[in-house]
PDB file with SEQRES, HELIX, SHEET and CRYST1 records, atoms N, CA, C and O in Angstrom:
SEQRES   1 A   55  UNK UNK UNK UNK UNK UNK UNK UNK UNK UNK UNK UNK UNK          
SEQRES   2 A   55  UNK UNK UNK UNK UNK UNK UNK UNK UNK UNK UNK UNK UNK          
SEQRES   3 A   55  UNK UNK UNK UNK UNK UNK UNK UNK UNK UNK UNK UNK UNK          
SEQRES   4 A   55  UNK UNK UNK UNK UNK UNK UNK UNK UNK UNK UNK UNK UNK          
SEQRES   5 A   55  UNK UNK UNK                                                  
HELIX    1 AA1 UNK A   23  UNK A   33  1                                  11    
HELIX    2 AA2 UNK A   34  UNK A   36  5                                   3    
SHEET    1 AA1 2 UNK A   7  UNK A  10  0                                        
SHEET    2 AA1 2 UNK A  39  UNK A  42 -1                                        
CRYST1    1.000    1.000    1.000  90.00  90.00  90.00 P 1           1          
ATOM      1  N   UNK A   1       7.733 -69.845  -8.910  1.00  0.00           N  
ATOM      2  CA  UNK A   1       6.294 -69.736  -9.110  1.00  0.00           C  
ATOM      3  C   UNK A   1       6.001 -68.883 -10.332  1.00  0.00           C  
ATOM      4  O   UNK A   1       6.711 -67.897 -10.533  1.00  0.00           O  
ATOM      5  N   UNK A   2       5.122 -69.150 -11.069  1.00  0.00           N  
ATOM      6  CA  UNK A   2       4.990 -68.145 -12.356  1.00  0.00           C  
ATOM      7  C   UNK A   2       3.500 -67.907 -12.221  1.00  0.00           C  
ATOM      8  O   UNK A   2       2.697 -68.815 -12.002  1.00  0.00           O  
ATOM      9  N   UNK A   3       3.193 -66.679 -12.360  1.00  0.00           N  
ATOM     10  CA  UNK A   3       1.884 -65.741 -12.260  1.00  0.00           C  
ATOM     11  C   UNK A   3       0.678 -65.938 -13.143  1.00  0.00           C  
ATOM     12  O   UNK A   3       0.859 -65.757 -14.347  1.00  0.00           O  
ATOM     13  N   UNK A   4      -0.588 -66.299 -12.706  1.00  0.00           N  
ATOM     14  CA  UNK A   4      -0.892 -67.085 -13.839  1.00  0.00           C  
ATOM     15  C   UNK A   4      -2.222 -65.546 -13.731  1.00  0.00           C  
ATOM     16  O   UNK A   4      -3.364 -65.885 -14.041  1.00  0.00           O  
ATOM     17  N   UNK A   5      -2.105 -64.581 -13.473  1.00  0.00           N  
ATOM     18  CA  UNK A   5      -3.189 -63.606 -13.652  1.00  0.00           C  
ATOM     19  C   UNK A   5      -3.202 -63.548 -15.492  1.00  0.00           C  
ATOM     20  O   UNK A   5      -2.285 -63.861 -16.252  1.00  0.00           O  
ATOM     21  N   UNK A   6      -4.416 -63.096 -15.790  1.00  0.00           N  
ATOM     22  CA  UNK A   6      -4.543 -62.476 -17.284  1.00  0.00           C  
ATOM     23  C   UNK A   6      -3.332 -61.280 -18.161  1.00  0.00           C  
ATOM     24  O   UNK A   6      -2.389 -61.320 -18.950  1.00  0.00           O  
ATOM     25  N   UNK A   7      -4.210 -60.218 -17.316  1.00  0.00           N  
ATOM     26  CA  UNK A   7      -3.328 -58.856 -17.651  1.00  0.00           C  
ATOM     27  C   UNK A   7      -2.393 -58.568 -16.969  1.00  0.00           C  
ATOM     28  O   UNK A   7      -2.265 -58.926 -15.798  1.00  0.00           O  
ATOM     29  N   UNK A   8      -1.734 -57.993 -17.494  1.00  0.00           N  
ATOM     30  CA  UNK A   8       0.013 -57.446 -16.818  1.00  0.00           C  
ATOM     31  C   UNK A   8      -0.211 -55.695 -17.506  1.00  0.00           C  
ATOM     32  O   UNK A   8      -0.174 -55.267 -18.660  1.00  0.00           O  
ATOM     33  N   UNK A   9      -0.410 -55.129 -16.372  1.00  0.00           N  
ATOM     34  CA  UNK A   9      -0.721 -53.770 -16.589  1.00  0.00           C  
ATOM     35  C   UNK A   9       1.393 -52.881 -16.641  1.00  0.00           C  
ATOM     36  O   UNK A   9       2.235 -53.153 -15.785  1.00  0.00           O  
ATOM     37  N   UNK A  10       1.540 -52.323 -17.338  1.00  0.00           N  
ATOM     38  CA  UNK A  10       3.502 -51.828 -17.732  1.00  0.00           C  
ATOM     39  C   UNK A  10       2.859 -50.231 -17.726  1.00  0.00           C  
ATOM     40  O   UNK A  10       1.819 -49.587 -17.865  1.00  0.00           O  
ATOM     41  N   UNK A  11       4.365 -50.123 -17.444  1.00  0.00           N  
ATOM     42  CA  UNK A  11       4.599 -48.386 -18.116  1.00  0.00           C  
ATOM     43  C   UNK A  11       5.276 -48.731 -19.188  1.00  0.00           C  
ATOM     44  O   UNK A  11       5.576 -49.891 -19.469  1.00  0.00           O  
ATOM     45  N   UNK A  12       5.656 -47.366 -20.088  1.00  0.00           N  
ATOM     46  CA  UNK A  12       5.601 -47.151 -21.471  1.00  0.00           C  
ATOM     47  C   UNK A  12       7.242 -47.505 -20.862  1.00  0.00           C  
ATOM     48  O   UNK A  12       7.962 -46.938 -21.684  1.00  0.00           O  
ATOM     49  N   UNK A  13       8.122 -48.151 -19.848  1.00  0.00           N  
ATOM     50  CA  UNK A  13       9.253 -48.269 -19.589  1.00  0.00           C  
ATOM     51  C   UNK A  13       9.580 -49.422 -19.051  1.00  0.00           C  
ATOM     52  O   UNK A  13      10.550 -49.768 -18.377  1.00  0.00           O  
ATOM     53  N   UNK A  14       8.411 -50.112 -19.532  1.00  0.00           N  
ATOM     54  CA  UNK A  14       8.207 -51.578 -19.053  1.00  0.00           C  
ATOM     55  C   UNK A  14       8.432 -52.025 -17.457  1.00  0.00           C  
ATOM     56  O   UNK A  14       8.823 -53.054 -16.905  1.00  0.00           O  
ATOM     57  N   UNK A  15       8.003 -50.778 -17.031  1.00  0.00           N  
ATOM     58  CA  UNK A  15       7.730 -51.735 -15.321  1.00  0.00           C  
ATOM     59  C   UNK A  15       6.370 -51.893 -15.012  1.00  0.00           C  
ATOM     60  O   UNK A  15       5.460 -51.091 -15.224  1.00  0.00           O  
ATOM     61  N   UNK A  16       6.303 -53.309 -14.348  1.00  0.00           N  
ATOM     62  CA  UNK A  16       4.879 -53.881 -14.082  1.00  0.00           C  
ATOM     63  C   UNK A  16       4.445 -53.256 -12.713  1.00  0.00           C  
ATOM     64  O   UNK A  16       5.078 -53.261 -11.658  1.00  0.00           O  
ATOM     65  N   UNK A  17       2.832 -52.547 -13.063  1.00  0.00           N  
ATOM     66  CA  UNK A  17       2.148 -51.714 -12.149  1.00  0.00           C  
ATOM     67  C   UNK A  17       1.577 -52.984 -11.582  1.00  0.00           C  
ATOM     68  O   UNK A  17       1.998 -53.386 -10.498  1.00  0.00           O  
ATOM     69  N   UNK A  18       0.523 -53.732 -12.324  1.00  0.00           N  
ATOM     70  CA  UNK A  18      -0.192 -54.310 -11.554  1.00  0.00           C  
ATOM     71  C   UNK A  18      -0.361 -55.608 -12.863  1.00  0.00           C  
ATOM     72  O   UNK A  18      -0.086 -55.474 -14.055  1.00  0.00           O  
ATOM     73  N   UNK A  19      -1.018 -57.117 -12.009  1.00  0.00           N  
ATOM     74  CA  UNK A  19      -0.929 -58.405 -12.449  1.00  0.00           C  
ATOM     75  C   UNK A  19      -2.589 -58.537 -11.795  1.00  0.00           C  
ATOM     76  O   UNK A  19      -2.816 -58.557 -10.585  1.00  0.00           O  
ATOM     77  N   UNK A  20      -3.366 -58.597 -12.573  1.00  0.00           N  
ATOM     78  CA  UNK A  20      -4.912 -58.873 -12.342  1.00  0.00           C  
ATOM     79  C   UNK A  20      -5.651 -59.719 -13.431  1.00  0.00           C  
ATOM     80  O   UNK A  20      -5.117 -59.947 -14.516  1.00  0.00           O  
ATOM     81  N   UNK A  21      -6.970 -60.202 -13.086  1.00  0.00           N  
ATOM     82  CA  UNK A  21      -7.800 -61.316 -13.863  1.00  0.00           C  
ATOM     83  C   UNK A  21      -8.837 -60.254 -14.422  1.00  0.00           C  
ATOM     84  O   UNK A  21      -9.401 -60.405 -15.506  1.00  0.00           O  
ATOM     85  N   UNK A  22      -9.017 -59.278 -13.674  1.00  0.00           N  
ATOM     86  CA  UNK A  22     -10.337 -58.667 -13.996  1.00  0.00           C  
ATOM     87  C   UNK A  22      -9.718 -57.092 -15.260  1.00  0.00           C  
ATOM     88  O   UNK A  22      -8.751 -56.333 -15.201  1.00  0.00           O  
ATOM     89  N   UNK A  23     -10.683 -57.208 -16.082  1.00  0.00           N  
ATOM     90  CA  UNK A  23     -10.093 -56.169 -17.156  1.00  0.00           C  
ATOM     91  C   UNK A  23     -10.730 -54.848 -17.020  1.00  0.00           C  
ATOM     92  O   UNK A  23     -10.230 -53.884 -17.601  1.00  0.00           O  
ATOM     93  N   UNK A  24     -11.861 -54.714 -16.255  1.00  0.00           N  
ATOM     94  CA  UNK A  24     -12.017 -53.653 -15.462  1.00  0.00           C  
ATOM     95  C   UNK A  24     -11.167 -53.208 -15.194  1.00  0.00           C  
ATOM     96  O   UNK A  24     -10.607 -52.408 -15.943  1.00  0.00           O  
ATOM     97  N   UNK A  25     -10.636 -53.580 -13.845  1.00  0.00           N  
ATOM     98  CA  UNK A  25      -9.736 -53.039 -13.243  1.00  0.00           C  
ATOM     99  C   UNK A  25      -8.169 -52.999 -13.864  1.00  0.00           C  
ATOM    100  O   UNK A  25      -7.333 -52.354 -13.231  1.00  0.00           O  
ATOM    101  N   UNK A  26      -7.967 -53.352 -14.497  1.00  0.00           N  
ATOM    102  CA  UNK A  26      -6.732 -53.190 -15.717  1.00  0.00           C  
ATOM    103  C   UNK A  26      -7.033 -52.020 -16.681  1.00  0.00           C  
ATOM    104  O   UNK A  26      -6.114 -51.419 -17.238  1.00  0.00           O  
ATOM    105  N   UNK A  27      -8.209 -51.737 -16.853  1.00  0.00           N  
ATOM    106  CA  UNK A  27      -8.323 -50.237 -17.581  1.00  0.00           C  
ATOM    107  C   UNK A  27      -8.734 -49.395 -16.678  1.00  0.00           C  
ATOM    108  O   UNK A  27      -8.685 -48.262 -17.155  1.00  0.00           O  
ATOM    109  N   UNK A  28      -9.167 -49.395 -15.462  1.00  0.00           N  
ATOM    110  CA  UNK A  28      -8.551 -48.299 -14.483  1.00  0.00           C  
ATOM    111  C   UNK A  28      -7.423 -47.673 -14.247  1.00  0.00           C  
ATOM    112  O   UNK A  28      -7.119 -46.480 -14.244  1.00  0.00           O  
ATOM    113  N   UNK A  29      -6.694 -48.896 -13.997  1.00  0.00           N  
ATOM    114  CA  UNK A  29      -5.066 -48.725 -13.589  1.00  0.00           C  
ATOM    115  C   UNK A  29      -4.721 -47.854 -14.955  1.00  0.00           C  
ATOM    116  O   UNK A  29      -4.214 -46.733 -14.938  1.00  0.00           O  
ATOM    117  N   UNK A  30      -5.125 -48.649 -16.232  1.00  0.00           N  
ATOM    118  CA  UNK A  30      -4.150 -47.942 -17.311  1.00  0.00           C  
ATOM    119  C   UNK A  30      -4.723 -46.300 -17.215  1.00  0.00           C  
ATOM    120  O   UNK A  30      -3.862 -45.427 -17.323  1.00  0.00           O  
ATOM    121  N   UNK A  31      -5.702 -46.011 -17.078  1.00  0.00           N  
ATOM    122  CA  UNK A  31      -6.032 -44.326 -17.195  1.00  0.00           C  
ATOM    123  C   UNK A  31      -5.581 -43.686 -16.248  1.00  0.00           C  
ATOM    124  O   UNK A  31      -5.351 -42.480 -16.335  1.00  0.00           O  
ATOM    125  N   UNK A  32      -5.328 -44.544 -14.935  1.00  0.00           N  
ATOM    126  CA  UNK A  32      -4.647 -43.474 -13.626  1.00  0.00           C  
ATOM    127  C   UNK A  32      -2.987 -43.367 -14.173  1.00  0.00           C  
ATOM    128  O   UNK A  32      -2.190 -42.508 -13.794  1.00  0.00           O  
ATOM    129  N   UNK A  33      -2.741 -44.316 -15.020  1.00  0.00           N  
ATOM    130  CA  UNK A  33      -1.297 -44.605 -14.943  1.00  0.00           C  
ATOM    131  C   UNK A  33      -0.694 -43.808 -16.781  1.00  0.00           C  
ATOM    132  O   UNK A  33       0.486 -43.968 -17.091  1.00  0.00           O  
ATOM    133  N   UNK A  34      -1.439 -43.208 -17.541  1.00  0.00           N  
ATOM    134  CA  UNK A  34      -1.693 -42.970 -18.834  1.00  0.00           C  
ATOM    135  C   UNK A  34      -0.315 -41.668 -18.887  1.00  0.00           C  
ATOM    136  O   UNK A  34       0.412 -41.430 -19.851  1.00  0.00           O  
ATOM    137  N   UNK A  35      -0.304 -41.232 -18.000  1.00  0.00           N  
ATOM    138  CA  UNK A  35       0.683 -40.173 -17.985  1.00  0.00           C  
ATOM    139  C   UNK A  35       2.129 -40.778 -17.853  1.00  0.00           C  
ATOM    140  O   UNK A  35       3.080 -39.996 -17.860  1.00  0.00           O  
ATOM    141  N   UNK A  36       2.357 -42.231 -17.724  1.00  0.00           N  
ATOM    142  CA  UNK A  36       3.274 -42.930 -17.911  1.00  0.00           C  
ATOM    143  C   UNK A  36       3.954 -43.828 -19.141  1.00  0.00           C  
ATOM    144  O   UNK A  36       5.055 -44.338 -19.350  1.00  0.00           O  
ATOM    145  N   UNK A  37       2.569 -43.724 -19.892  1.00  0.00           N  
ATOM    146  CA  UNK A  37       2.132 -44.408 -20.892  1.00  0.00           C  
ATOM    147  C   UNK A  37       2.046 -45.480 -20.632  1.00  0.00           C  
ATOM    148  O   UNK A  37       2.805 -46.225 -21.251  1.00  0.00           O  
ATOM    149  N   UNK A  38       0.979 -46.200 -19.471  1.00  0.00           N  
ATOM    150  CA  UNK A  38       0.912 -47.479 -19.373  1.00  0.00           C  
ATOM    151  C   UNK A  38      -0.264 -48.227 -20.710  1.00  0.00           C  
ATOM    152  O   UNK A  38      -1.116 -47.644 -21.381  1.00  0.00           O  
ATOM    153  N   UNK A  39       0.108 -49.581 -20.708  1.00  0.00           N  
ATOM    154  CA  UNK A  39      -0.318 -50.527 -21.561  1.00  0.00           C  
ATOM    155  C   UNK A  39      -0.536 -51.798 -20.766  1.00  0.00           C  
ATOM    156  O   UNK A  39       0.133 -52.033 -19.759  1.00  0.00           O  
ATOM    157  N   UNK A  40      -1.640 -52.765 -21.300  1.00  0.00           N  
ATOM    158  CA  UNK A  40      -1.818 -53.527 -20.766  1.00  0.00           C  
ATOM    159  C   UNK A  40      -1.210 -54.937 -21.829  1.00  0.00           C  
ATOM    160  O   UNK A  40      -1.242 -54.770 -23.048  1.00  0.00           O  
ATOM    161  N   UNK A  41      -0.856 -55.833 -21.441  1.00  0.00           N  
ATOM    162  CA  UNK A  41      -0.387 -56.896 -21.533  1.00  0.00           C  
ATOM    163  C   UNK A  41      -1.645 -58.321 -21.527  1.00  0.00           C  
ATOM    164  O   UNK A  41      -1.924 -58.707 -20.392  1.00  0.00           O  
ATOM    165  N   UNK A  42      -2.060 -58.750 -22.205  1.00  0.00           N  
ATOM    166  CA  UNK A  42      -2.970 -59.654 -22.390  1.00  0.00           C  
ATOM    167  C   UNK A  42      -2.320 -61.096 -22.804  1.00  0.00           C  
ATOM    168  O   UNK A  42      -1.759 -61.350 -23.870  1.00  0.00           O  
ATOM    169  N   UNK A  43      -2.513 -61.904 -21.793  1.00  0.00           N  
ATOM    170  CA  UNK A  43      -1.533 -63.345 -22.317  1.00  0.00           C  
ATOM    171  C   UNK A  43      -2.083 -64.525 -23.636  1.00  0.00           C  
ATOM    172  O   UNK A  43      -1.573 -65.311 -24.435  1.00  0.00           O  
ATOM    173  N   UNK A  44      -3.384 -64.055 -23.247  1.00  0.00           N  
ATOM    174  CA  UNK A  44      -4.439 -64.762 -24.480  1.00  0.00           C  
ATOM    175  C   UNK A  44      -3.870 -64.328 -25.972  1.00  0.00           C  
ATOM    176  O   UNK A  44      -3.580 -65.185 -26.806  1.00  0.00           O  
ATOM    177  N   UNK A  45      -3.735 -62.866 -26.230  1.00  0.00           N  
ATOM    178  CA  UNK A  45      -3.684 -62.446 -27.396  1.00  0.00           C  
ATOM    179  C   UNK A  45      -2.779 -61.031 -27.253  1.00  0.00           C  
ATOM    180  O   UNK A  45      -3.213 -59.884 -27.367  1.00  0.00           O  
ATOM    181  N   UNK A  46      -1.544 -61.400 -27.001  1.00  0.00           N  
ATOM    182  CA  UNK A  46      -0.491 -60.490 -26.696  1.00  0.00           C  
ATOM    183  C   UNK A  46      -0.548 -59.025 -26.990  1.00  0.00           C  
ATOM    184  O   UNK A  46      -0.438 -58.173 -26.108  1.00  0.00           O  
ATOM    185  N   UNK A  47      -0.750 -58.716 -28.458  1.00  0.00           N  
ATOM    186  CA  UNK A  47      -0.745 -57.428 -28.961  1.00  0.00           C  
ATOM    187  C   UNK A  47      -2.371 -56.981 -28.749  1.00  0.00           C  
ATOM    188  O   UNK A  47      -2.670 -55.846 -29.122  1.00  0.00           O  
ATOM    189  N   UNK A  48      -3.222 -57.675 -28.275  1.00  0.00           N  
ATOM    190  CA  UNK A  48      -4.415 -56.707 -28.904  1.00  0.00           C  
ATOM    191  C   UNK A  48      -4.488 -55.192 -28.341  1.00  0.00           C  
ATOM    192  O   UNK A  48      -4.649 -54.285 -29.157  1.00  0.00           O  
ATOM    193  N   UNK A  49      -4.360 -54.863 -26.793  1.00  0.00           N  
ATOM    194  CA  UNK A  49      -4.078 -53.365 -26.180  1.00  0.00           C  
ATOM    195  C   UNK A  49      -3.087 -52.548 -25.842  1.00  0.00           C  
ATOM    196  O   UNK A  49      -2.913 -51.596 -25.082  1.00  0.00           O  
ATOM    197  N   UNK A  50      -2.263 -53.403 -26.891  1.00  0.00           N  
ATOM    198  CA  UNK A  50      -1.154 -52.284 -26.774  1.00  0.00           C  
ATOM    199  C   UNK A  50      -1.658 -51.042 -27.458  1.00  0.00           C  
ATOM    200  O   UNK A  50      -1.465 -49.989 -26.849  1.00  0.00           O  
ATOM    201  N   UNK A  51      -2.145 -50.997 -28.380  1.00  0.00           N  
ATOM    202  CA  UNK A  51      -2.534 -50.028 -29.339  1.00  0.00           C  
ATOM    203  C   UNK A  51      -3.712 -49.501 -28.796  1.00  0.00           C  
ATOM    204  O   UNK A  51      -4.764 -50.017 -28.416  1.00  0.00           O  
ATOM    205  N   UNK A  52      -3.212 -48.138 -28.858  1.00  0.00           N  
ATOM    206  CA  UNK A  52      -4.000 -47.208 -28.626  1.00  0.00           C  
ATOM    207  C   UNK A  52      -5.456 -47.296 -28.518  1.00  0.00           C  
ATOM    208  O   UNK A  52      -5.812 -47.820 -29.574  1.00  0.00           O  
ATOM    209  N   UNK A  53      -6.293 -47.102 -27.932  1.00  0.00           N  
ATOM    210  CA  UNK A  53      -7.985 -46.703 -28.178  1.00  0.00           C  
ATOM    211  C   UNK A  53      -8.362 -45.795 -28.668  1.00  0.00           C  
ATOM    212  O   UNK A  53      -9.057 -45.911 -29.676  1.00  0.00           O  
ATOM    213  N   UNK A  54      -7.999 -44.340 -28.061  1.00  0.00           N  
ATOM    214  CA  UNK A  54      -8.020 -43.618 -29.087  1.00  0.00           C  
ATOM    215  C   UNK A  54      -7.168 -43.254 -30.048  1.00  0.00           C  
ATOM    216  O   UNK A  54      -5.971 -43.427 -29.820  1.00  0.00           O  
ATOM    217  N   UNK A  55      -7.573 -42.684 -31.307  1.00  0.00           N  
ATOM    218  CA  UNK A  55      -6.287 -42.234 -32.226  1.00  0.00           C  
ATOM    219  C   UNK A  55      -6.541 -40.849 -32.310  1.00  0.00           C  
ATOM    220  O   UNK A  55      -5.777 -40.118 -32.939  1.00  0.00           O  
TER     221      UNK A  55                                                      
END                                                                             
């Protein structure tokens, strides 16, 4: 079966926290999870959140 959610929420060690549609809740996860250095994963447009928000 292959996962057809949007975002794929990682730690900065590439393990997957969470697999969701809603991007809300994918930038929740990433701020509870920020001390891990999580990143979110977008299948539409791969790189756009990896990079930082703030600088």
């Amino acid at each position: 079966m292959s996962r057809k959610e949007r975002y794929t929420i990682k730690t900065g060690k590439g393990k997957i926290i969470k697999l969701t549609d809603d991007i809300k809740e994918a930038l929740t996860i990433q701020e509870e999870h920020k001390h891990e250095g999580a990143y979110i994963e977008d299948k539409k447009s791969p790189n756009k959140h990896k990079k930082p928000f703030f600088h």
